[in-house]
C-alpha positions, -999 to +999 in steps of 0.1 A: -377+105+193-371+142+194-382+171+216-381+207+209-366+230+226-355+268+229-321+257+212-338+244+188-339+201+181-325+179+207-324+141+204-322+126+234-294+101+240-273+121+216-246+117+240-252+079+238-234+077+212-206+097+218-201+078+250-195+048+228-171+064+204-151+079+234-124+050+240-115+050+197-117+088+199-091+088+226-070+060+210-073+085+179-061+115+197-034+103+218-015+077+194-023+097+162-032+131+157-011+140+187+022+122+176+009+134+142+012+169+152+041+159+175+067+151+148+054+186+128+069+205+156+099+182+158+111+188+123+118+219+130+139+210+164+175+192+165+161+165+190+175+136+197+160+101+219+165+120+253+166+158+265+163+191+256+162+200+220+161+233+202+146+249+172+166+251+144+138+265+118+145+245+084+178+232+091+166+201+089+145+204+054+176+222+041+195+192+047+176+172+031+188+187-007+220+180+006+218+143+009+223+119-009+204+089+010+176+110+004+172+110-033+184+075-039+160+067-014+133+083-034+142+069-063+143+033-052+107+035-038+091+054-067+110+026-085+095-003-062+057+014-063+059+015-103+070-025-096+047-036-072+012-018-073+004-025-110+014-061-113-003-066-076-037-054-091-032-070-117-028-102-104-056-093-078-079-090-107-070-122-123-074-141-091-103-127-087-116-135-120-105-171-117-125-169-078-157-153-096-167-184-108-190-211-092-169-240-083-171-266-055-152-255-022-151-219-037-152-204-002-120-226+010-099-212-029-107-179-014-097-181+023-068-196+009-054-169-017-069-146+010-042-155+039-009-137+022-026-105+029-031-117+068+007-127+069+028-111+043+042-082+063+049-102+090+085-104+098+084-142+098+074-144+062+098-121+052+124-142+073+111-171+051+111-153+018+150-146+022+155-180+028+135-191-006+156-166-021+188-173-010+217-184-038+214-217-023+174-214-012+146-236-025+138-211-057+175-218-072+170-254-063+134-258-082+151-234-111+182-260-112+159-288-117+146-270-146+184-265-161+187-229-153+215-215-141+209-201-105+198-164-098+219-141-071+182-128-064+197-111-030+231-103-040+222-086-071+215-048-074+197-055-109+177-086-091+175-078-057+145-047-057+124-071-077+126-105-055+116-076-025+084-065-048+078-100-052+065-101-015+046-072-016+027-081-049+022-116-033+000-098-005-029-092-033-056-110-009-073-072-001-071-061-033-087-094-048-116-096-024-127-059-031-124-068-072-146-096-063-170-080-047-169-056-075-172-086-101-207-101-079-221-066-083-219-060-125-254-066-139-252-103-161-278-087-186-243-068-199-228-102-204-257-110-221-261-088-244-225-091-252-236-130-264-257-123-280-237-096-306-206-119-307-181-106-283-153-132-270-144-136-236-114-111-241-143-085-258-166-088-225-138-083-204-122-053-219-157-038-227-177-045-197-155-059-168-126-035-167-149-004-174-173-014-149-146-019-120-128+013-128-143+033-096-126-003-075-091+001-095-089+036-087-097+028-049-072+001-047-048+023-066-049+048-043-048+023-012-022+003-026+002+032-040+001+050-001+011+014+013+037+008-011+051+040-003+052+033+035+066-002+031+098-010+051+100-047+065+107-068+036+132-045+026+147-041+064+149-084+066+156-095+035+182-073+025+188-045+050+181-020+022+212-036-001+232-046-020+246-010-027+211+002-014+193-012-045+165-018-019+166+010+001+134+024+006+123+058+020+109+044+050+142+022+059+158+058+053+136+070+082+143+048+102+175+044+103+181+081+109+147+080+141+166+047+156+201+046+147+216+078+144+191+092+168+179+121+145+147+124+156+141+160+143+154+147+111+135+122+112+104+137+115+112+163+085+114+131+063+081+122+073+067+153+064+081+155+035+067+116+023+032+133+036+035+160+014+046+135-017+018+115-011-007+141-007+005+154-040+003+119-055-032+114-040-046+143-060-028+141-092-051+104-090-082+121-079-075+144-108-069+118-136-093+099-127-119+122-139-110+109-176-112+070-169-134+058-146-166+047-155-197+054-135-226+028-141-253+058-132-237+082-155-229+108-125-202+133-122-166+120-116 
């Protein structure tokens, strides 16, 4: 209930509320938007791991045109994102297509293509996936069976960004559920309908399913593209960013300049500068999305 008062409305327990937000808000404010606004400062600064540092203005984003592990950093993640996100979603809607249906033990088909998500970033799996993927691992073994000649999927700069995709694409389990979700929620009178006129199977999906998930694509497009772009373990264990950095993504960059060569200042000016790509990214998709996603009540984009 609500009382009046000179100040105008006052609900009463407002700061109920508050109170229970208060241990996130100061888990917000002290591990995020404080180192968040922390490394700002820093890029500007020659610091290192210990003592003083001092400000250099923008040495540090200067020096960034200068290097060369900086661009071919770039260019092996945009390389990796144009990899990894589309074939991820794609396979995320297929599985979710397949997991649509109402089959016996459903719920069990689901946890189960579900748990990659839960453990694919972990360092154990990616431990695992460079063994699979070794020149003498289990996937040259099944492909020897099968009279092919064995794959240097490690060793190979042509090979070796793929087989590191390969995890993140088999980490589809978020993506999937959210297409499912999206697949529960399209009205069956469309499918219908569709029947009834003719269409095949291919026809309802590429007139009713895809256009009807389009506001879900664009959300896990988004998600998905900002993740990729932040992705560092598999790269870091399976191949350490080789061979002739074929794998070196941005974020290994980082971190080997924050925790080996101690260029924390540096460091932060890279992150800055993948903030600002991704910001840039992040509209350009708001803005193209205005021409391709579908809106089931007709409403502005």
């Amino acid at each position: 209930m609500a009382s009046i008062t000179k100040n105008g409305w006052k609900r009463k327990g407002s700061y109920t509320g508050f109170f229970y937000i208060l241990p996130w808000l100061a888990g917000f404010i002290v591990f995020q938007l404080y180192p968040f606004l922390y490394s700002f400062i820093l890029s500007f600064t020659d610091a290192g791991p210990i003592g003083a540092y001092h400000w250099i203005g923008l040495n540090n984003y200067s020096q960034l045109f200068r290097d060369a592990d900086f661009y071919k950093s770039f260019s092996v993640t945009f390389a990796y994102v144009l990899i990894a996100v589309p074939v991820k979603l794609i396979f995320a809607l297929l599985v979710a297509m397949m997991l649509s249906a109402k089959l016996r033990f459903i719920h069990v088909y689901r946890t189960v293509y579900y748990l990659p998500s839960i453990l694919g970033g972990s360092v154990a799996v990616s431990v695992l996936w460079r063994v699979l993927f070794l020149r003498d691992g289990m996937i040259n073994a099944f492909l020897e069976k099968l009279h092919v000649p064995p794959v240097d999927w490690l060793g190979s700069p042509d090979v070796a960004l793929y087989t590191v995709s390969m995890l993140a694409v088999w980490q589809f389990g978020s993506s999937m559920v959210i297409f499912l979700a999206g697949i529960k929620q399209i009205p069956q009178d469309l499918y219908e309908a569709a029947t009834v006129d003719g269409a095949s199977k291919v026809m309802k999906f590429m007139t009713i399913t895809i256009p009807m998930l389009t506001p879900l694509i664009f959300f896990n497009l988004v998600m998905q593209t900002v993740g990729a772009f932040q992705d560092f373990t598999g790269a870091f264990v399976i191949t350490g960013g080789g061979p002739l950095k074929s794998t070196y993504l941005y974020a290994l960059k980082l971190y080997e300049e924050a925790f080996r060569f101690y260029n924390i200042g540096y460091a932060s000016a890279l992150s800055w500068v993948l903030f600002v790509v991704l910001m840039i990214l992040t509209a350009l998709l708001f803005q193209s999305s205005r021409t391709w996603i579908h809106y089931e009540d007709g409403g502005d984009k």
